[in-house]
C-alpha positions as CSV (number, residue, x, y, z in Angstrom):
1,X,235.1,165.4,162.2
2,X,236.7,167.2,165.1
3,X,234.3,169.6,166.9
4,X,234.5,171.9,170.2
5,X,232.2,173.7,171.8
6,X,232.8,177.1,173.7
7,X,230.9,179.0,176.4
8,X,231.2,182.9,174.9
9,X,230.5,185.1,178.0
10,X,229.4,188.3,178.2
11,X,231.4,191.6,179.4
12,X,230.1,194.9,181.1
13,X,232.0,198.0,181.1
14,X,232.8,199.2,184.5
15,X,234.1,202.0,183.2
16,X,234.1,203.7,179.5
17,X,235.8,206.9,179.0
18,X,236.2,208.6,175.6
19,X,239.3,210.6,175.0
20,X,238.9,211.8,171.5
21,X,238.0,211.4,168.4
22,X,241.4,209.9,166.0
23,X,242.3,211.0,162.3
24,X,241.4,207.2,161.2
25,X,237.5,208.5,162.2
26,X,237.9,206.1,165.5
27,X,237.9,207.1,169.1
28,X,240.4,206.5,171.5
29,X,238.7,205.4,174.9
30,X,239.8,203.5,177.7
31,X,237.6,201.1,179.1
32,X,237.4,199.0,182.3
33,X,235.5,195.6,181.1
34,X,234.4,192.4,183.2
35,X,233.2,189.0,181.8
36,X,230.0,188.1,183.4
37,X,228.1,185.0,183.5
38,X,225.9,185.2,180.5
39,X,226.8,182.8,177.9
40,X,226.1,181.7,174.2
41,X,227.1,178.5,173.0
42,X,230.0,178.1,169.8
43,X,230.2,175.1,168.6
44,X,233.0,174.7,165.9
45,X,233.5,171.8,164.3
46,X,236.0,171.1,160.9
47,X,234.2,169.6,158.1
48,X,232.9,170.0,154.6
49,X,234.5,173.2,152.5
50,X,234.4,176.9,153.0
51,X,232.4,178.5,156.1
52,X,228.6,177.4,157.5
53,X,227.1,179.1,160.0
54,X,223.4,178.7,162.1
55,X,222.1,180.3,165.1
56,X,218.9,179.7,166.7
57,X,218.2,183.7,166.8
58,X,216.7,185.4,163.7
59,X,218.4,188.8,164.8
60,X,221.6,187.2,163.8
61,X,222.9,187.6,159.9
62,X,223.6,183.7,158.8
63,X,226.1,184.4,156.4
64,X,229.4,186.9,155.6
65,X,227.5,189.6,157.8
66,X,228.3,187.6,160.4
67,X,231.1,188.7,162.7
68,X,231.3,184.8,163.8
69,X,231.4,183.5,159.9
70,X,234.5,187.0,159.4
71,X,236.2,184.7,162.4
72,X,235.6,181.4,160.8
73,X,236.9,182.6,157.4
74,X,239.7,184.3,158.6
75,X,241.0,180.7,160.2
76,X,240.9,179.3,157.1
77,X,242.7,181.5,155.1
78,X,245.8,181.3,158.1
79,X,245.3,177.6,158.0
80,X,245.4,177.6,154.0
81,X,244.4,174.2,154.0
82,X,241.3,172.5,152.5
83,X,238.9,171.7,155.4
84,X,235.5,173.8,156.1
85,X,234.2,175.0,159.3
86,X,231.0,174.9,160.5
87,X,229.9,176.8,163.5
88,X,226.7,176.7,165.1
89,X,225.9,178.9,167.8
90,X,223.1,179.3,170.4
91,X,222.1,182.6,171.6
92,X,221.4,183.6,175.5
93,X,223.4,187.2,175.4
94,X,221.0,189.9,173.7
95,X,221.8,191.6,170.2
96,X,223.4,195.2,170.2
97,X,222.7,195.1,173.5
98,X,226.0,196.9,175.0
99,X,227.3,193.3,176.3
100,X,229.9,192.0,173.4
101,X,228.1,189.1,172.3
102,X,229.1,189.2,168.9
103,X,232.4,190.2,169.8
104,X,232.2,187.0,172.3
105,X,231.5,184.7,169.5
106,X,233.8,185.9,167.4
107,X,236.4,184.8,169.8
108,X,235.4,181.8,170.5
109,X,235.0,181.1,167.2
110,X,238.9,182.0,166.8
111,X,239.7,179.8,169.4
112,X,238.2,176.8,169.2
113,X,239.0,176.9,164.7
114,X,242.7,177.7,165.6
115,X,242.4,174.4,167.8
116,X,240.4,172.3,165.7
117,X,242.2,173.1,162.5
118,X,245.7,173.1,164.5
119,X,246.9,176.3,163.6
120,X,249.0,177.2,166.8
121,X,248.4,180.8,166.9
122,X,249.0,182.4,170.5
123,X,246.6,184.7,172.4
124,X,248.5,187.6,170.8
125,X,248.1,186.6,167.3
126,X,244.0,185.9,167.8
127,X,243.9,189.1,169.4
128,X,245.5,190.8,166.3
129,X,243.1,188.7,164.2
130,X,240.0,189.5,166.2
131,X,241.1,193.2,166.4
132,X,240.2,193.6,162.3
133,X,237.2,192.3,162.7
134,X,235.7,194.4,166.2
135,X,237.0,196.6,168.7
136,X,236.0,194.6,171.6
137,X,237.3,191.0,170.0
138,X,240.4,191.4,171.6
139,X,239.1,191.5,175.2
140,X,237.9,187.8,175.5
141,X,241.2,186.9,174.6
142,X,242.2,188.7,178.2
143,X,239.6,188.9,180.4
144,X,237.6,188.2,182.7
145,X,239.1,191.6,183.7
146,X,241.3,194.1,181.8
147,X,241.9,197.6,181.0
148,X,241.1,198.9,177.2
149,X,242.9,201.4,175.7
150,X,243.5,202.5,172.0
151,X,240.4,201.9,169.6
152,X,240.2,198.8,172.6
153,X,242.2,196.9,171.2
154,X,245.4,197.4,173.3
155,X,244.7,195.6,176.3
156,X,246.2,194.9,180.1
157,X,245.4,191.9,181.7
158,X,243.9,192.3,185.1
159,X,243.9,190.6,188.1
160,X,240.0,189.4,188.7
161,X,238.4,191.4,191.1
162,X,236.2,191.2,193.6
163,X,233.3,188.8,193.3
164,X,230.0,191.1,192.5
165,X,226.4,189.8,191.8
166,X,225.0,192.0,188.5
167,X,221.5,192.1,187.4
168,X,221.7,192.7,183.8
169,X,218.4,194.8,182.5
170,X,217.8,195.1,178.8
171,X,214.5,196.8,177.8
172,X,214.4,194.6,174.6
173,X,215.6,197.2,172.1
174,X,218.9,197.4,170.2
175,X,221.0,200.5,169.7
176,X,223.6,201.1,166.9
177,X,227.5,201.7,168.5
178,X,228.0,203.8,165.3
179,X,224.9,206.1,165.9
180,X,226.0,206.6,169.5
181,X,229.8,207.6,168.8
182,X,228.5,209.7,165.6
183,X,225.4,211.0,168.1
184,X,228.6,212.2,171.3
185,X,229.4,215.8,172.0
186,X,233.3,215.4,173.3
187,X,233.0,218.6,175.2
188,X,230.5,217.1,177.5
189,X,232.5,213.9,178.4
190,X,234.1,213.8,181.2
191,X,237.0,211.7,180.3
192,X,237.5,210.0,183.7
193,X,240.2,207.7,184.9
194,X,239.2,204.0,184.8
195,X,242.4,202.9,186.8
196,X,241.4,205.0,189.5
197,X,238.6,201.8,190.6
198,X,240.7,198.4,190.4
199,X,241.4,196.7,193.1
200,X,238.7,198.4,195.4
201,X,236.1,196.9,197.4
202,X,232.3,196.1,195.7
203,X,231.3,199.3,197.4
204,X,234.0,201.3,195.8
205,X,234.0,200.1,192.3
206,X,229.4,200.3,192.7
207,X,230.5,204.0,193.4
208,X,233.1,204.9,190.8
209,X,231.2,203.7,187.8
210,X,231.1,205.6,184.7
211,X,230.2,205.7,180.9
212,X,230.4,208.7,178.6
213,X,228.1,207.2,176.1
214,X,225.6,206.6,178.2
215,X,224.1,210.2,178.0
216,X,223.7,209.9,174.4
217,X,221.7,206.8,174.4
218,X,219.3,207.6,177.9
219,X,218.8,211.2,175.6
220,X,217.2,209.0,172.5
221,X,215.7,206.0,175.1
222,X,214.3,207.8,178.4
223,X,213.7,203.7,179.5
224,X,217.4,203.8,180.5
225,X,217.1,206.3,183.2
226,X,213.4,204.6,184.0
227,X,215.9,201.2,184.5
228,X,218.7,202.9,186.6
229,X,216.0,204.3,189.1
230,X,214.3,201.0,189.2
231,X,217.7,199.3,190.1
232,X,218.6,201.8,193.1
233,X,214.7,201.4,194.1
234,X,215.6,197.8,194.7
235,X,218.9,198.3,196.5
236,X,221.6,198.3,194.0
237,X,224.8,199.6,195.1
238,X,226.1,200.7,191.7
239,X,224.1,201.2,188.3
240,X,225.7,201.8,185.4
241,X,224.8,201.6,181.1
242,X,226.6,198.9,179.4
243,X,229.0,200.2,176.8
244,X,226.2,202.0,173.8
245,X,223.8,200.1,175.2
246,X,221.0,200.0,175.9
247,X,221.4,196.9,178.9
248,X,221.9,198.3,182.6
249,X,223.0,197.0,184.9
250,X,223.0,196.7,188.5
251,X,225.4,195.9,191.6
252,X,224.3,193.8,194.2
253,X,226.2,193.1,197.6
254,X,224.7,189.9,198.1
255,X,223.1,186.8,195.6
256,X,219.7,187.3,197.4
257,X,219.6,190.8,196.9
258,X,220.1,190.6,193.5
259,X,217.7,187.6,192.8
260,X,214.9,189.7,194.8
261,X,215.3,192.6,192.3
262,X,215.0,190.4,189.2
263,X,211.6,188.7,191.1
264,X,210.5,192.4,191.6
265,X,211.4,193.4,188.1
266,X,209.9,190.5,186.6
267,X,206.8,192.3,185.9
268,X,207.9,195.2,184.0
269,X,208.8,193.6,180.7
270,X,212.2,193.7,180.5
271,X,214.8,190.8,179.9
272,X,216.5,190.3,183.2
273,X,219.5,188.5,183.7
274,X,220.8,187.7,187.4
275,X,224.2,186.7,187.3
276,X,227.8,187.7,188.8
277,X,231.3,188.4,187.6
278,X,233.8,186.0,186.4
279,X,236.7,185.2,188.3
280,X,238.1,183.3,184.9
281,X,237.3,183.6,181.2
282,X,236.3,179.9,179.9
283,X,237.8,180.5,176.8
284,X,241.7,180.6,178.8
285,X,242.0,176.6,178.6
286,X,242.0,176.9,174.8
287,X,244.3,179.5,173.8
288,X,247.9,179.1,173.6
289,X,249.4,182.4,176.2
């Protein structure tokens, strides 16, 4: 039995602008995202016959709901030969928590299958593959940094910037992606420019930080805007929603700063998360460019 074992990250969006809605009942956005260092484990490991998954989190579907098991299954159809997969995978990231995890997994479930079932497939081709099964697949097969545009999955690789300490927030509820698009009014986004903050200092890219869904999900969960103030009260340069949500987080100029606010936080029942943003993605040394 050949096994590997993956760190999936998580990602933040710097910046999420929604252009419009498409005829295919999509949106078009474009999106600044950054891998951060929150990680779950993927192990995958060829053995047995069809697709086995286990997680140590009940908020994860075990079987074809999974977007991990869509990733594992759709390896084994490419490779066409008779080996199973089973992947196990250990949860840190939160669920629909507006950080990617399960997009995360699915990638790394992609990468380490095409490598443990020698398949060959380049970053391009797993970046197709993870496109059918979610829009933000594609990313972790070009971060840590990139610019999305399309449905998000036509991406531009990015040169890494600037080292930033983040304090993730998540008040411990999950939102739905779905009931947010379905929930925005176009006419009140704003449709910024996320090229306008790459390759700026911290200070810069703290100040030009934007999300168009965010409004939607702060109207339904006032604990978002409770969050954000929390995070400037403690010195954050930057605060910003994560993609739908509902995780905040904050940008910190220094690692001290940033562990003080989670100490000061600690009390208010939220999962906090210091951590900072990744100047590689650890899933690069396993996928064929």
């Amino acid at each position: 039995m050949r096994s590997i074992t993956l760190k999936a990250p998580a990602k933040i969006n710097l910046c999420l602008s929604v252009l419009g809605r498409r005829p295919d009942g999509y949106h078009d956005v474009e999106m600044l995202m950054q891998m951060v260092g929150l990680y779950d484990e993927v192990t995958v490991a060829a053995q047995g016959s069809g697709v086995r998954i286990s997680c140590d989190s009940d908020a994860i579907p075990p079987g074809e709901d999974n977007i991990a098991w869509k990733a594992g299954h759709a390896l084994l159809k490419r490779a066409g030969s008779g080996t199973g997969l089973s992947i196990t995978i250990r949860k840190a990231i939160p669920v629909a928590a507006g950080l990617g995890g399960g997009s995360s997994d699915a990638a790394a479930v992609l990468a380490a299958a095409n490598e443990v079932l020698g398949i060959g497939l380049n970053r391009e081709e797993l970046a197709e593959i993870g496109a059918k099964l979610g829009m933000d697949v594609p990313f972790f097969f070009y971060g840590p940094t990139a610019l999305a545009k399309g449905r998000g999955e036509r991406l531009t690789e990015l040169p890494p910037m600037p080292k930033m300490q983040i304090l993730l927030v998540n008040p411990g509820f999950e939102t739905s992606t779905a009931w947010v698009y379905k929930n925005l009014n176009l006419r009140l986004t704003k449709k910024v420019d996320c090229n306008k903050i790459l390759r700026l200092t911290v200070r810069n890219i703290a100040s030009g930080l934007h999300n168009d869904l965010e409004t939607v999900t702060a109207a339904a969960h006032p604990e978002i805007d409770t969050i954000r103030q929390s995070l400037l009260e403690q010195g954050a340069t930057g605060v910003l929603m994560s993609g739908s949500g509902p995780t905040v987080f904050g940008i910190f100029e220094t690692g001290t700063g940033c562990m003080t606010a989670a100490e000061n936080l600690s009390n208010r029942g939220w999962k906090l998360f210091p951590t900072e943003t990744l100047a590689a993605s650890p899933l690069s040394g396993h996928i064929r460019q």
